[in-house]
C-alpha positions in Angstrom: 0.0 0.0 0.0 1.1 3.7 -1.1 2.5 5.8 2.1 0.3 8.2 1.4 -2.8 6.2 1.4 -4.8 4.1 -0.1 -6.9 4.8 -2.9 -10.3 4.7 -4.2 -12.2 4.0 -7.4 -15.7 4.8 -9.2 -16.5 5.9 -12.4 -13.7 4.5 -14.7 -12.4 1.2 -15.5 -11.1 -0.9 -12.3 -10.3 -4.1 -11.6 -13.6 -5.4 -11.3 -14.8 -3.6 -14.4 -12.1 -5.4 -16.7 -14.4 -8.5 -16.2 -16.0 -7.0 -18.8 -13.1 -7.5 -21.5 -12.2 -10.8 -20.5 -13.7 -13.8 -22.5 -13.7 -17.8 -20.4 -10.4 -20.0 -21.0 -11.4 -23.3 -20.3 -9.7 -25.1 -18.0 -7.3 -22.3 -16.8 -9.5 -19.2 -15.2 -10.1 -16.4 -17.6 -8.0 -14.2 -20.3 -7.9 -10.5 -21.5 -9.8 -10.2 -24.5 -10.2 -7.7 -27.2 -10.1 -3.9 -26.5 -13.1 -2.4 -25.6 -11.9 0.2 -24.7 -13.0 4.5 -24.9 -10.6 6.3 -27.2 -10.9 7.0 -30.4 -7.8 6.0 -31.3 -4.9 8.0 -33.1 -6.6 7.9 -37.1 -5.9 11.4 -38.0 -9.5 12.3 -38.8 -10.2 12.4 -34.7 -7.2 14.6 -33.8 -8.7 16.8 -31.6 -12.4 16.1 -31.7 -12.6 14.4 -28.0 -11.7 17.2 -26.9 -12.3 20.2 -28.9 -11.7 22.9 -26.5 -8.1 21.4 -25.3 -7.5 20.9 -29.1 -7.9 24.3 -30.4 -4.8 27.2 -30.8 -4.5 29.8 -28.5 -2.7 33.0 -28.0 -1.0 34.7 -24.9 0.3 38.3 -26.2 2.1 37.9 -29.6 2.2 33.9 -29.1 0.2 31.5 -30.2 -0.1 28.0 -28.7 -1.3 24.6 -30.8 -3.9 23.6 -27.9 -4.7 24.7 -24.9 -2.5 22.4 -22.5 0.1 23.9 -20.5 2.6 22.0 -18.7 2.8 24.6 -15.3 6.0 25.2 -13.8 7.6 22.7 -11.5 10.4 22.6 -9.1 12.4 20.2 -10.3 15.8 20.6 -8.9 17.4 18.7 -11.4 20.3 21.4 -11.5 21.7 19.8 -8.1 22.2 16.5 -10.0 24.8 15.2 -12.3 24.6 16.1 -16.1 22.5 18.4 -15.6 21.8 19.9 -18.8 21.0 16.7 -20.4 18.3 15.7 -17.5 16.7 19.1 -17.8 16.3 18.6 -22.1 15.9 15.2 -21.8 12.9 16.0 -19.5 11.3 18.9 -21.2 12.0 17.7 -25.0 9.8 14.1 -23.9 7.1 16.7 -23.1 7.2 19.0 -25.8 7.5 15.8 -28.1 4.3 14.7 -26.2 2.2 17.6 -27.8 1.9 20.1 -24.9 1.0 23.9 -25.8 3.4 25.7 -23.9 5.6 24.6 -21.2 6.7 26.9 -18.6 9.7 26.0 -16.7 10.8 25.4 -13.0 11.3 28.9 -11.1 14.7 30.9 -11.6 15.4 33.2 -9.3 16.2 36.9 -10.4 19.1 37.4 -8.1 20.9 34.8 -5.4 18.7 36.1 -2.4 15.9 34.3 -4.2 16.7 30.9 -4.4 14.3 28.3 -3.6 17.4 25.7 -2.8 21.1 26.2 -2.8 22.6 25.4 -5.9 19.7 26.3 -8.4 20.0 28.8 -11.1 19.7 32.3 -10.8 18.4 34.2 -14.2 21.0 37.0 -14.1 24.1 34.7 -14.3 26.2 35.3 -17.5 28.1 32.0 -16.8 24.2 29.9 -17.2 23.8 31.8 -20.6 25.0 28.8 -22.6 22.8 26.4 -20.5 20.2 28.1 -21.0 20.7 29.0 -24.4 21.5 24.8 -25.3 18.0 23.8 -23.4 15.7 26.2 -25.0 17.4 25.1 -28.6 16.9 21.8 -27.7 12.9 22.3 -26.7 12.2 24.6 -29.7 12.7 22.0 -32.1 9.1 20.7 -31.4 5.9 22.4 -31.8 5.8 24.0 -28.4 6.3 27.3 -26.6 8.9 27.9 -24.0 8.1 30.0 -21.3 10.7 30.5 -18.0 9.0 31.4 -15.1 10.9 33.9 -12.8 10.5 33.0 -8.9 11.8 34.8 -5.7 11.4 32.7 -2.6 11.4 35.1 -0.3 11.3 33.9 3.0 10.5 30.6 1.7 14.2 30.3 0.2 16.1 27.5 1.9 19.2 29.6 2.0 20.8 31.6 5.4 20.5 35.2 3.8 16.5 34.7 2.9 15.0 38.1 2.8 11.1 39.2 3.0 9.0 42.4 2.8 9.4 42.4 6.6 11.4 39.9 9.3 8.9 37.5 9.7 9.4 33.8 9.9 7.8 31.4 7.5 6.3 28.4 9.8 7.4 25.8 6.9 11.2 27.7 7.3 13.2 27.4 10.2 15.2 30.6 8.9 13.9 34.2 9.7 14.1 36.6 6.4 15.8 40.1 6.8 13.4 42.7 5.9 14.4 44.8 2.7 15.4 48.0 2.5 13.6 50.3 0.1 16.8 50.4 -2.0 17.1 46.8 -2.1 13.3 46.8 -3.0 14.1 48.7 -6.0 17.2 46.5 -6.7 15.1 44.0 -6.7 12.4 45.4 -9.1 15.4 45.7 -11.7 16.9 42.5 -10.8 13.4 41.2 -12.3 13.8 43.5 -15.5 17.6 42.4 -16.4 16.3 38.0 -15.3 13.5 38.6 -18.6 15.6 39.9 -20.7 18.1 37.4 -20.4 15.5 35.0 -20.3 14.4 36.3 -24.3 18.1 36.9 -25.0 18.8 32.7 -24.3 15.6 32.3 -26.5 13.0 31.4 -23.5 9.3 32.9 -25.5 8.0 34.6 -22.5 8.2 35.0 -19.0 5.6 34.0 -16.1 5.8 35.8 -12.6 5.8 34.3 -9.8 3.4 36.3 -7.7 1.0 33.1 -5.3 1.3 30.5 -3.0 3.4 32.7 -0.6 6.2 33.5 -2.7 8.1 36.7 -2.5 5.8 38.9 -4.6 2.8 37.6 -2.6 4.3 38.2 0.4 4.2 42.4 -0.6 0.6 42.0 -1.5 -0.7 40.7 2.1 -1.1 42.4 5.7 0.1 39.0 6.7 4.0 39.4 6.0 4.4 42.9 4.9 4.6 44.9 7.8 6.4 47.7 6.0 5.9 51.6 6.5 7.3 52.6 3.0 5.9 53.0 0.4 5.8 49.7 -0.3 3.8 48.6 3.0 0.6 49.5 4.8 -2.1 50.3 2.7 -3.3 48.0 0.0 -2.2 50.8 -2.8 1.5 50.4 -1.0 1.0 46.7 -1.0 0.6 46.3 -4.4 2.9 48.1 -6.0 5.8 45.9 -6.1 4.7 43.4 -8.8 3.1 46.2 -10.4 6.5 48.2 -10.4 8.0 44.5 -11.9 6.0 44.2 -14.5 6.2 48.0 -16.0 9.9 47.3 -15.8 9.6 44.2 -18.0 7.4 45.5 -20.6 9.2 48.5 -20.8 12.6 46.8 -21.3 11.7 43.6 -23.5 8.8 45.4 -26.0 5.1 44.2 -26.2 6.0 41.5 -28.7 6.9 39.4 -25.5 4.5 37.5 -23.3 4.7 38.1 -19.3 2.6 35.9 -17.5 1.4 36.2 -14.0 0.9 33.5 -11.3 -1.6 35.5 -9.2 -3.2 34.1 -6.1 -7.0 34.0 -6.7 -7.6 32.4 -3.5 -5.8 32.8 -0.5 -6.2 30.7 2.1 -4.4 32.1 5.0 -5.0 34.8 8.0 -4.3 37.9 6.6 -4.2 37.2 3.0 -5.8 38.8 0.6 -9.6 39.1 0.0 -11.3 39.0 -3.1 -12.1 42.8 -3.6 -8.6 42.7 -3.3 -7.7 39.9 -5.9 -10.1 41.6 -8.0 -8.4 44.8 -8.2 -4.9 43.3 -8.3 -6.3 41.5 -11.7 -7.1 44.9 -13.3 -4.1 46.4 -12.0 -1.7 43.8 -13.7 -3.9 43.5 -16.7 -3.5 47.7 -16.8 0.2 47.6 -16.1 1.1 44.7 -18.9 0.5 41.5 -18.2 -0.8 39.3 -20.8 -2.4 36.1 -18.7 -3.1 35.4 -15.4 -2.7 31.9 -14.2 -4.3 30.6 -11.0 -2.4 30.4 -7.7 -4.4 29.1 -4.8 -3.5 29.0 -1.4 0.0 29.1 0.8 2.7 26.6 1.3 2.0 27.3 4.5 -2.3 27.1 4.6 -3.7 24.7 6.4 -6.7 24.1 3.5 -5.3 21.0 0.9 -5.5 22.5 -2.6 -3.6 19.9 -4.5 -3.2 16.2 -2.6 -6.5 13.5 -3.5 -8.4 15.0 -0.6 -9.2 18.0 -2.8 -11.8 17.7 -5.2 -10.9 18.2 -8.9 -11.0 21.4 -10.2 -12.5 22.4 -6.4 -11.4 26.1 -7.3 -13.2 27.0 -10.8 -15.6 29.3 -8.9 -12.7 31.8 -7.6 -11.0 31.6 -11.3 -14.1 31.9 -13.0 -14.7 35.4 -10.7 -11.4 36.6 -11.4 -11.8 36.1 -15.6 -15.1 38.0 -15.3 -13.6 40.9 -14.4 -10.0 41.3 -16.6 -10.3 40.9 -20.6 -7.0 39.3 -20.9 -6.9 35.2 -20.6 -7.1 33.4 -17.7 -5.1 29.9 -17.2 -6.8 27.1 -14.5 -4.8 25.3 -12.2 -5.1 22.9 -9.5 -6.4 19.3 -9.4 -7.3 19.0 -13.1 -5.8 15.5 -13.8 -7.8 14.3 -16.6 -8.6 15.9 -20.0 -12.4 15.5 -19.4 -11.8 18.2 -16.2 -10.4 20.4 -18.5 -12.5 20.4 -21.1 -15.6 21.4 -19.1 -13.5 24.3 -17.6 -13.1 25.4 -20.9 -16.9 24.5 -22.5 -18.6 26.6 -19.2 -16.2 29.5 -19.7 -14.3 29.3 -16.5 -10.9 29.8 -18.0 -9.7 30.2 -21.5 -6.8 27.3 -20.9 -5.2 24.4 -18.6 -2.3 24.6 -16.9 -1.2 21.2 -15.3 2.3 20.1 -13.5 2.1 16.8 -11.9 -0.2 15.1 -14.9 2.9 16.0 -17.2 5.2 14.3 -14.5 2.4 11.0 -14.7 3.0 10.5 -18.1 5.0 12.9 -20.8 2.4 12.0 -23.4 -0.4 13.4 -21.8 -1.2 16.1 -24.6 -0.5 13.8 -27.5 -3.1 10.9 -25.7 -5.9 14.1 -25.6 -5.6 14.9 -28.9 -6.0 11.8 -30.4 -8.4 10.5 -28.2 -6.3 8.3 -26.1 -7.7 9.4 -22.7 -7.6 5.9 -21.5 -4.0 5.5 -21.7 -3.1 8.1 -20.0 -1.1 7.7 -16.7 -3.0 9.6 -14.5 -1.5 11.7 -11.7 -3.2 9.9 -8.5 -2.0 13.6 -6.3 -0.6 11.5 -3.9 2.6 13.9 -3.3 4.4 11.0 -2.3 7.3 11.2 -5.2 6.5 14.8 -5.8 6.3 17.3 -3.2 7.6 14.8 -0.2 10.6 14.6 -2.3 10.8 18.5 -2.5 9.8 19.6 0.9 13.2 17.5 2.5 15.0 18.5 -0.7 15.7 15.8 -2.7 15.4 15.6 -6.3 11.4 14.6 -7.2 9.9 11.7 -9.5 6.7 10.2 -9.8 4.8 7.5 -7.9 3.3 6.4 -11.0 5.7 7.0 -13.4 9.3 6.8 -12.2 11.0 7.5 -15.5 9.6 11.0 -14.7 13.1 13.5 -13.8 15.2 10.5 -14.3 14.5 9.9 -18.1 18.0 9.3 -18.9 18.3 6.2 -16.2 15.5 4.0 -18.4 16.7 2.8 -21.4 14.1 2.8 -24.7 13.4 0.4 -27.0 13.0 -3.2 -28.1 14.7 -6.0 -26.5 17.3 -8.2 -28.7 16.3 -11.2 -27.0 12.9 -11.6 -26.2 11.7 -14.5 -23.7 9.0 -15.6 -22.3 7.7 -15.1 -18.8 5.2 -15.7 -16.7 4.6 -13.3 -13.7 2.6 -14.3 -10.5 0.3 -11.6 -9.2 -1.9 -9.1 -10.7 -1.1 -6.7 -8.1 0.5 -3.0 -9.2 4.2 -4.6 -9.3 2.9 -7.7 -11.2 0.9 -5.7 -13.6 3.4 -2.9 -14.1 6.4 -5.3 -15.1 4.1 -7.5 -17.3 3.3 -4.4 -19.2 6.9 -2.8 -19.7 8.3 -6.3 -20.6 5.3 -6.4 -22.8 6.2 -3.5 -24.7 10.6 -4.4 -25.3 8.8 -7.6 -27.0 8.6 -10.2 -24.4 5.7 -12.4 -24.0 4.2 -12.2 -21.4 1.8 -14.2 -19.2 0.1 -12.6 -15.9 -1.0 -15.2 -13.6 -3.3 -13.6 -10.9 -5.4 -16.2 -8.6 -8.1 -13.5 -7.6 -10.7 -13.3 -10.2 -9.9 -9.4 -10.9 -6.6 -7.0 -11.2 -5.2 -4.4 -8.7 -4.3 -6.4 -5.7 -4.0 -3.8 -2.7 -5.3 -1.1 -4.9 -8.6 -2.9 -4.9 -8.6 -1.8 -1.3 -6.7 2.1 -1.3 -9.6 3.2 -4.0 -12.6 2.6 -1.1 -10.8 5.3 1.3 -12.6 8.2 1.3 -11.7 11.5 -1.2 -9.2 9.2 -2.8 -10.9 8.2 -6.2 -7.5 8.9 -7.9 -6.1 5.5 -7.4 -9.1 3.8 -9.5 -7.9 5.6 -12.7 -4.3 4.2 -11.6 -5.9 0.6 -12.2 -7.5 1.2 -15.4 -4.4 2.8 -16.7 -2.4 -0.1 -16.0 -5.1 -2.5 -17.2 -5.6 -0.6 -20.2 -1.9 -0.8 -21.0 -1.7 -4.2 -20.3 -4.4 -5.4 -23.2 -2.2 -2.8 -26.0 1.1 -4.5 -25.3 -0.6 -7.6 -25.5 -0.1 -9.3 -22.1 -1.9 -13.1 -21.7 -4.0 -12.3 -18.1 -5.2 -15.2 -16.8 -7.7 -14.6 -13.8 -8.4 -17.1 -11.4 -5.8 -19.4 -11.6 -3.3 -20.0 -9.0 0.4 -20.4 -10.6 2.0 -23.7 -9.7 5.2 -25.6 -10.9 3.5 -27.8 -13.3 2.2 -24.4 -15.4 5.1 -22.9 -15.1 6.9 -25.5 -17.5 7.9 -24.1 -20.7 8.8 -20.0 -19.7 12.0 -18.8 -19.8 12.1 -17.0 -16.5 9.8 -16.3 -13.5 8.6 -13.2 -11.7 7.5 -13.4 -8.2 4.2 -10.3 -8.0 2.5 -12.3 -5.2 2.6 -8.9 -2.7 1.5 -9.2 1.0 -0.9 -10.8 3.3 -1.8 -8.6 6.6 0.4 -9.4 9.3 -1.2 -11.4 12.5 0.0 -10.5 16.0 0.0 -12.7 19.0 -2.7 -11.6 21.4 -4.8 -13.7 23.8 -8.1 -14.2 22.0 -7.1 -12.8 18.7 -9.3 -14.9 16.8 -12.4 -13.7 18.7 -15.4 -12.9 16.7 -15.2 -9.4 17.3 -11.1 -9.3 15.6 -11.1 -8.6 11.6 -7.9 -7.8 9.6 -8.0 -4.2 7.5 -8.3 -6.5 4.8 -11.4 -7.8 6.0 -13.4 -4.7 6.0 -11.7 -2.6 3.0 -12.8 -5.2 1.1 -16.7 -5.2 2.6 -16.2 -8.6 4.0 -16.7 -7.4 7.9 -18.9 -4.2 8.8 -17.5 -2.1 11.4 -19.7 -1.5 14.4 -20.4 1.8 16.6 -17.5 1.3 18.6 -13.9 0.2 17.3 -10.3 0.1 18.0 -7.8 0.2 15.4 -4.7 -1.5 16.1 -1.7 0.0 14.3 -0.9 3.3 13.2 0.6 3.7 10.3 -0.2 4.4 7.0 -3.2 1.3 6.5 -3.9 2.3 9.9 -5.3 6.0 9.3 -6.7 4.9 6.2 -8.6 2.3 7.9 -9.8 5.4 9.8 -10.6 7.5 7.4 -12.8 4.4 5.6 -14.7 3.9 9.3 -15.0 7.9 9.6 -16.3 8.5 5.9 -19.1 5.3 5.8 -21.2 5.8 2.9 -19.4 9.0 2.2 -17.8 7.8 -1.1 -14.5 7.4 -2.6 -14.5 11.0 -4.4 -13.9 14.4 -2.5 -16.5 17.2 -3.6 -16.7 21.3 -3.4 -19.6 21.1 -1.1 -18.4 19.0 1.8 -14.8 20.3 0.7 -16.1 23.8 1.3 -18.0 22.9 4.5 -15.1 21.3 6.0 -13.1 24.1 5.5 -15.4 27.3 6.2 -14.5 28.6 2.1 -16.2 31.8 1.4 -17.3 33.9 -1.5 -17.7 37.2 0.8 -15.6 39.7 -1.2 -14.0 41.6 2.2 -13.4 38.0 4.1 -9.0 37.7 4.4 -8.2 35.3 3.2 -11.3 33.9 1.8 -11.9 31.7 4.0 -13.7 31.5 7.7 -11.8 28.5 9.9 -14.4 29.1 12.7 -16.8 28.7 10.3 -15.7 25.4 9.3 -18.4 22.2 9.6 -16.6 18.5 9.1 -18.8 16.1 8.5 -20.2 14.0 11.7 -18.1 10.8 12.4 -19.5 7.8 11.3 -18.0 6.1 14.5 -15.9 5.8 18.2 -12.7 4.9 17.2 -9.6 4.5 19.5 -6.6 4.3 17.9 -3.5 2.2 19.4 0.1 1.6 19.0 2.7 -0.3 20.7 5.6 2.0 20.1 6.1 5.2 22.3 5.9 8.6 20.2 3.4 10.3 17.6 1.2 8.0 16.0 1.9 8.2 12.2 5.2 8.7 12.3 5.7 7.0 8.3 2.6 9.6 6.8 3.7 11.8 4.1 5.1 15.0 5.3 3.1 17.0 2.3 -0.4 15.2 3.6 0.0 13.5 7.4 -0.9 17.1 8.8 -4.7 16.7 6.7 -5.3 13.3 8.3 -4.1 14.6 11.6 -6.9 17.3 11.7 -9.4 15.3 10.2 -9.0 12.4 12.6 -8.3 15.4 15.5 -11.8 17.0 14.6 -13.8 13.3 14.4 -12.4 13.2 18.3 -10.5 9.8 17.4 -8.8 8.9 20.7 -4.9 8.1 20.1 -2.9 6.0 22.6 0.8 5.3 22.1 3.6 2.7 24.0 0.1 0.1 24.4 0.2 -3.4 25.7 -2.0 -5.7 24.3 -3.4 -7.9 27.0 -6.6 -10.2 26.0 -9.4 -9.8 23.7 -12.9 -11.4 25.1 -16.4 -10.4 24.8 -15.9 -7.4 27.1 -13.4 -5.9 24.6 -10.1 -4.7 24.4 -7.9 -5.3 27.8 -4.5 -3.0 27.4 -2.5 -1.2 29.6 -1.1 2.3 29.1 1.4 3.8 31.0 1.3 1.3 33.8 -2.5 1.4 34.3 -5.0 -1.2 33.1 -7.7 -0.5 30.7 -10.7 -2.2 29.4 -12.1 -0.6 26.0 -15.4 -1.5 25.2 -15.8 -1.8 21.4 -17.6 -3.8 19.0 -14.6 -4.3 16.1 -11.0 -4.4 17.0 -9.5 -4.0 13.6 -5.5 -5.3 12.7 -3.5 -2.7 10.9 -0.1 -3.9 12.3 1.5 -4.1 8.5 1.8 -6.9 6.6 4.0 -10.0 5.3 5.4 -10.9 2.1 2.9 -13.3 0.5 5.2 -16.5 0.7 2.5 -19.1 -0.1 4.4 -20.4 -3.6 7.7 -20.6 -2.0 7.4 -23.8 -0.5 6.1 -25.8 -4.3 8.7 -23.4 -6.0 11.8 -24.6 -4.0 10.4 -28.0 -3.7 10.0 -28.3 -7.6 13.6 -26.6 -7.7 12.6 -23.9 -10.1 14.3 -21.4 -8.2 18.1 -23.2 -8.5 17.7 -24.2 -12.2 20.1 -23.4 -14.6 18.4 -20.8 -17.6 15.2 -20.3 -15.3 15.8 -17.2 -12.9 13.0 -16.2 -10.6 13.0 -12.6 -9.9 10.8 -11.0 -6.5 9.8 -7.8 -6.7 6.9 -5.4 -4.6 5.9 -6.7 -1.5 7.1 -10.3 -2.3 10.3 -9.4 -1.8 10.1 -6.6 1.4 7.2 -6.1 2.6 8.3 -3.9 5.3 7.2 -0.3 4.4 6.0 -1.3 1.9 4.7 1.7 -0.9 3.8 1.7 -4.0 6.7 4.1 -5.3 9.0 1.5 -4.8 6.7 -1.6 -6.1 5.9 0.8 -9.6 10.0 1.7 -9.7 11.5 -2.2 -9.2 9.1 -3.3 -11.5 9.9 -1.0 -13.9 13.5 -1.4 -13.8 13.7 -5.4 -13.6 11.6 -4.9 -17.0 13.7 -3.0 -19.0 16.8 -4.9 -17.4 15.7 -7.9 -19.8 
């Protein structure tokens, strides 16, 4: 199971629903049929009729994109790695050969105060000009535009000489900024001017301001950090007139021929921040001042409302970026949780925005665009928003990837194309390791036979798409199962792999994942005792009453399943906005009321336990473990840590914590204590000798082979990897 959580599923194809491409095998369970599935396919005569909005040009300034699909900027910090330069083209030419509009690049800092990390670029240095100059050649050669987004951390930089509007500590930075002086303020106005220009001069198309999500330029425009008494502080005229002051700089200096875009917060999220007569008026301002698009920003680093992991629904925000395009007559770019071309293309049919702008999809697969266009929306890779490979990665500064597609950053450590000697090889399991491997072995030219005893595909993903808000991991299933019927993988459901059918292959992989691990209580198999598995999976109801044993990542997904009951896999903008106290009332800071805010009634008592001393959920995902914190915190879940586990018996639960002796009365005591490899083949396997024969390897990957910690990140990687190894 992911870190980050388990998944859910609903409206597209999951495991259960490929029963419905799947035709009997006699004798040996049943096989993947014919596609049957929704695209159109790539004939020329469909490109673009899917999706006609997506498909159609559009123009920012003097530039005109092919379509309407934006890949949004992304810290990437690729510039800390080796080679650099060919990571970076080899990264942004697979997604400009992948069909995308425009693609704006990761943030450069105008000057070195402004870094985001130590060692990323700064737009101002002559010695980057030939880098810069080599990657933008290297990306124009496709049908795309090139856009470099400028970025000044402010007192989000990572870096001991950070600097702010005013002294005030980020809570997401242990480092306190110095405040700026007014010269420096105008310093850094020109510092701005001279980063476009060199940004046009090494043959970038545009530029896009960083000016949301509690950046430097946001930081002037809100009472919340800018404490100043200059004339770049205090009122909201003050306030504003920083990025204003940037953007007459850059259109004076570069000309109107060249496109500055603006990342504008449109909904802020935090105390102090902005309200929307505010936002309003900024829009005008910029769109008076030069700016030629405005592309949604919502929320802080630092809020404490989810605008981008699977708790948020998609595209929760269109009502503040529709407001905002009603009032400015320049376009207007959505952003946040629009994974699927189908969420774009209604933003675009009901007028909310004039065009897409998505990061993390591009990361989930590089053809993304291409796949739209030709009406291939069921192959694409889907971004689940998990953050696990994403934003974890970044917020403890490491270099990120992709839970889902771990080519993504690192294109130039998976090798392409067909394999000289192809074999073929059966893999147990139909879990997410089993069915990524069968389909990247698949596709070099092996053939490949999927053995999965369960009569459907997904393994533990069959369980991580019931959790509450997390519908995203049901499109990671029909990706995979889609993909496995195009490279032509034999699945055969329902049939348990044994020596005797495993004559005649070449090599074996071991898939078989995990079993939930039992623990060694008095009166553990008591009527009242069920597994996670158990009641993910609908095979034990919950009662009023239950303890939760385990508190890690199944075990706060268990919780959010008992907490949520009948609730649904998918998040939504009403209960999102309840939860949450979002407002539309124009004066409101911030936009938002948090003693307004109404979660949902808990379905349930729960207790949860551990045996270890500490926090419970120490494992969680730094980007997400703070939602399920104040979710399970406002549900009143009781949370006991260093517990022993005395007896279970019809009065309940007998611990003792902290020397004293407790009885909990529940009605479920549920096992989320982690799991097991699944070792059930072993035995026949190293009895029939397969294993230690010479020319038949057997390979163990996922959970088969450590099932401690076990996350999908690492199952979707080895997979990967073994498969392009052959």
């Amino acid at each position: 199971m992911s870190k980050t959580g388990m998944g859910s599923g609903t409206g597209a194809e999951t495991g259960q629903a490929l029963g419905a491409r799947v035709g009997a095998e006699t004798g040996s369970g049943t096989r993947v049929g014919a596609e049957t599935g929704t695209g159109t396919g790539p004939a020329g005569d469909n490109i673009g009729k899917k999706f006609p909005h997506l498909s159609s040009p559009f123009k920012i300034g003097s530039m005109t994109l092919a379509n309407r699909m934006i890949m949004g900027s992304m810290h990437t910090r690729m510039e800390t790695m080796d080679r650099p330069l060919e990571r970076e083209i080899a990264f942004y030419e697979a997604r400009a050969r992948g069909g995308i509009g425009m693609i704006v690049t990761g943030g450069f800092a105008p000057n070195s105060e402004g870094l985001i990390d130590p060692g990323c670029f700064v737009m101002n240095a002559e010695i980057d000009r030939g880098y810069h100059q080599e990657l933008t050649s290297a990306v124009k050669q496709h049908d795309v535009r090139f856009v470099a987004q400028l970025l000044h951390a402010g007192r989000y930089a990572k870096i001991d000489n950070c600097v702010a509007p005013s002294a005030i500590k980020a809570p997401i930075n242990p480092r306190t900024p110095r405040g700026l002086t007014t010269v420096e303020v105008w310093q850094t106005i020109d510092d701005f001017r001279r980063a476009a220009l060199m940004a046009r001069d090494c043959g970038y198309e545009g530029v896009e301001l960083m000016g949301s999500e509690g950046y430097l330029l946001n930081q002037f425009l809100s009472a919340r950090t800018n404490h100043r008494d200059d004339a770049f502080g205090g009122s909201w005229e003050h306030r504003r007139r920083f990025p204003l002051e940037i953007v007459r700089a850059i259109r004076a200096a570069a000309g109107d021929d060249f496109p500055i875009m603006f990342r504008m917060s449109m909904l802020e999220l935090v105390d102090g921040g902005m309200s929307q007569r505010e936002i309003f008026d900024l829009a005008h301002c910029l769109q008076a001042a030069g700016v030629d698009s405005l592309t949604s920003g919502i929320g802080w680093h630092e809020a404490r409302v989810p605008t981008v992991a699977q708790v948020t629904p998609r595209a929760a925000f269109k009502k503040e970026i529709a407001a905002v395009k009603a009032v400015v007559d320049i376009p207007v770019i959505a952003t946040n949780r629009i994974n699927m071309p189908e969420v774009g293309e209604a933003l675009l049919r009901e007028k909310v925005a004039d065009a897409v702008y998505m990061a993390r999809p591009l990361l989930a697969d590089a053809d993304y665009a291409r796949k739209v266009l030709e009406g291939r929306d069921h192959l694409i890779n889907t971004c689940i928003a998990c953050n696990q490979a994403c934003l974890d990665h970044i917020f403890v500064s490491k270099v990120p990837t992709c839970l889902v597609n771990p080519r993504a950053l690192r294109e130039l450590e998976f090798p392409e194309g067909a394999t000289q000697h192809p074999e073929n090889i059966a893999v147990i399991g139909g879990g997410v390791a089993g069915m990524v491997f069968a389909m990247e072995a698949a596709a070099r030219g092996h053939r490949i036979t999927l053995f999965e005893k369960a009569a459907t595909l997904g393994g533990l993903l069959n369980l991580a798409r019931v959790i509450p808000g997390k519908g995203e991991f049901n499109d990671f299933i029909r990706y995979l199962s889609e993909r496995l019927v195009e490279t032509g993988v034999d699945v055969r459901l329902g049939v348990t792999a044994d020596p005797p059918r495993l004559s005649g292959y070449d090599r074996v992989v071991l898939a078989t994942g995990v079993v939930p691990r039992q623990l060694s209580i008095d009166g553990i198999s008591h009527p009242s005792v069920a597994s996670y598995e158990e009641v993910l999976s609908g095979k034990v109801t919950a009662g009023a009453r239950v303890a939760v044993i385990g508190a890690g990542g199944i075990g706060f997904d268990t919780v959010e399943y008992l907490l949520g009951d009948g609730a649904g896999p998918y998040a939504n903008r009403p209960d999102f906005e309840a939860e949450y106290g979002l407002t539309e009332e124009p004066d409101v800071s911030g936009g938002f009321r948090p003693d307004s805010a109404r979660p949902g009634r808990p379905a349930r008592e729960i207790v949860m336990l551990q045996r270890s001393e500490g926090r419970l959920g120490k494992t969680l995902s730094i980007t997400t473990d703070w939602i399920k914190r104040a979710k399970i915190a406002k549900a009143n879940v009781r949370m006991l840590a260093g517990v022993e586990y005395r007896r279970i018996d019809d009065a309940g639960l007998h611990i003792t914590v902290n020397g004293a002796e407790e009885t909990l009365d529940v009605d479920t005591i549920i096992i989320c204590a982690g799991q097991i490899s699944d070792t059930s083949l072993e035995k026949p396997l190293r009895q029939a000798g397969l294993p230690y024969i010479v020319g038949l390897p057997v390979h163990m990957i996922g959970g088969a082979l450590f099932a401690t910690e076990l996350d999908a990140q690492r199952a979707v990687d080895e997979a990967t990897r073994l498969a392009l190894s052959l």
